[in-house]
N, C-alpha and C positions, 0 to 999 in steps of 0.2 A: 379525235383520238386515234385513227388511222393508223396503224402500223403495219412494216412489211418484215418479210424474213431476210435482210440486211443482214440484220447480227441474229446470233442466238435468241430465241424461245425462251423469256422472261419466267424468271420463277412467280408464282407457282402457277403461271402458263403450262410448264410445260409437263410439270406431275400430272396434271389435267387433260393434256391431249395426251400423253402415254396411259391413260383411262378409256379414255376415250378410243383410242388401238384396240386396248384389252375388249371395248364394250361392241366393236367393231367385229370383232370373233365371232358374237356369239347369233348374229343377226340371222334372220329366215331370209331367206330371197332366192328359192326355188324358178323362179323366173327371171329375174334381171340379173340375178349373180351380180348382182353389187351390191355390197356389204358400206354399211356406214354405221359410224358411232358417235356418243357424246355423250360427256361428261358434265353434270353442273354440281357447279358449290355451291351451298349454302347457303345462310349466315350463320348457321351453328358450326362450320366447317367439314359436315359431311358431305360426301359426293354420292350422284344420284346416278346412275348410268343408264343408257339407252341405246336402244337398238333399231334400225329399222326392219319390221316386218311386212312382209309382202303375202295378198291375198289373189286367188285365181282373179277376182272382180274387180280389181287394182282399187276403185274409191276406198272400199276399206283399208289399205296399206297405210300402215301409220311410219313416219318418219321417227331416225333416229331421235332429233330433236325434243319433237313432241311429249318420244316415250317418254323420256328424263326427265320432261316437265309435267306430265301427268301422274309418273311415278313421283316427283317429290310432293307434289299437291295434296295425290292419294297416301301418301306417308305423315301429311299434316301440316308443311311447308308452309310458311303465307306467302299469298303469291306478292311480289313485288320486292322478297326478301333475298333472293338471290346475289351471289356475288362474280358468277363468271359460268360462261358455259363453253366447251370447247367440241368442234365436229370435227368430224376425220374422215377423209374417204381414198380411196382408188385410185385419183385422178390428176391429170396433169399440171392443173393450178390448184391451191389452196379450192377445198368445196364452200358455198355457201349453198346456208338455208333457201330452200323453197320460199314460195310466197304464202305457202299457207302457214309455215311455221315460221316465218317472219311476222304474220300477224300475230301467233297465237304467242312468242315473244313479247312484242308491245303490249298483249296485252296480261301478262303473268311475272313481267321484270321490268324494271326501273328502264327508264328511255337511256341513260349512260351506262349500263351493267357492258360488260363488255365481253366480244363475243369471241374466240379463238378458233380462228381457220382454218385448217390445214390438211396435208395431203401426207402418205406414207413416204415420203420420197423427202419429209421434214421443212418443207414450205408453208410459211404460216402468212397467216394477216392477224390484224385483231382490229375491229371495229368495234361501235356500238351499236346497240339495240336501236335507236334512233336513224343512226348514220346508216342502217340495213334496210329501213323502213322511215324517209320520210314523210310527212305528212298523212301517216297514216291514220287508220278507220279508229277510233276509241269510243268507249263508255261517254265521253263529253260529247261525240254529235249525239246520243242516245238521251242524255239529259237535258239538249234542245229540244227537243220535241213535245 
């Protein structure tokens, strides 16, 4: 499902990363002064926003990703119900998710949910949750055991 910013920012890609800007605002980051955001939809069709926050001890700094996905979980959300999430950062290329919040993806959204990348500058990708994370860690090696 690989997509690049060729053409325009598919709807409703792109209501989603212009969210995901907004959610980019509001971010802590007292030390890295790097602000990032993201937006996930639903299936009910609302959007969840997130921020990354930053602590003096850095382990505890939670990614934007995360937040979005914690907050919709803690909002009631099931996980795996999702239908798009979009990050936005800073930087010279499209951002992608960490490895931590590539896990914590796999395991809260559907392996195809599809992920929207991009940069203030209107460079995008879109991948999937799968295509970001293959062969990643799940519930099934846990249930061999």
């Amino acid at each position: 499902m690989s997509e690049t910013a060729k053409q325009p920012l598919p709807e409703p890609y792109r209501q989603l990363m212009e969210q995901a800007i907004e959610a980019k605002g509001k971010a802590y980051v007292p030390y890295s002064h790097f602000q990032v955001g993201a937006a996930l939809l639903d299936a009910e069709g609302a959007v969840h926003l997130g921020c990354n926050v930053e602590n003096a001890a850095y382990s505890p700094t939670n990614c934007a990703e995360r937040t979005a996905l914690f907050r919709a979980i803690a909002d009631g959300r099931a996980a795996k119900s999702f239908k798009a999430i979009a990050v936005v950062g800073d930087t010279d290329l499209p951002i992608t998710p960490c490895g931590v919040c590539r896990q914590v993806l796999v395991e809260l959204c559907a392996p195809g949910m599809p992920v929207v990348m991009g940069n203030t500058k209107g460079d995008w990708n879109v991948m999937t949750v799968e295509e970001l994370l293959p062969g990643a860690f799940s519930s099934k090696q846990l249930e061999e055991v």
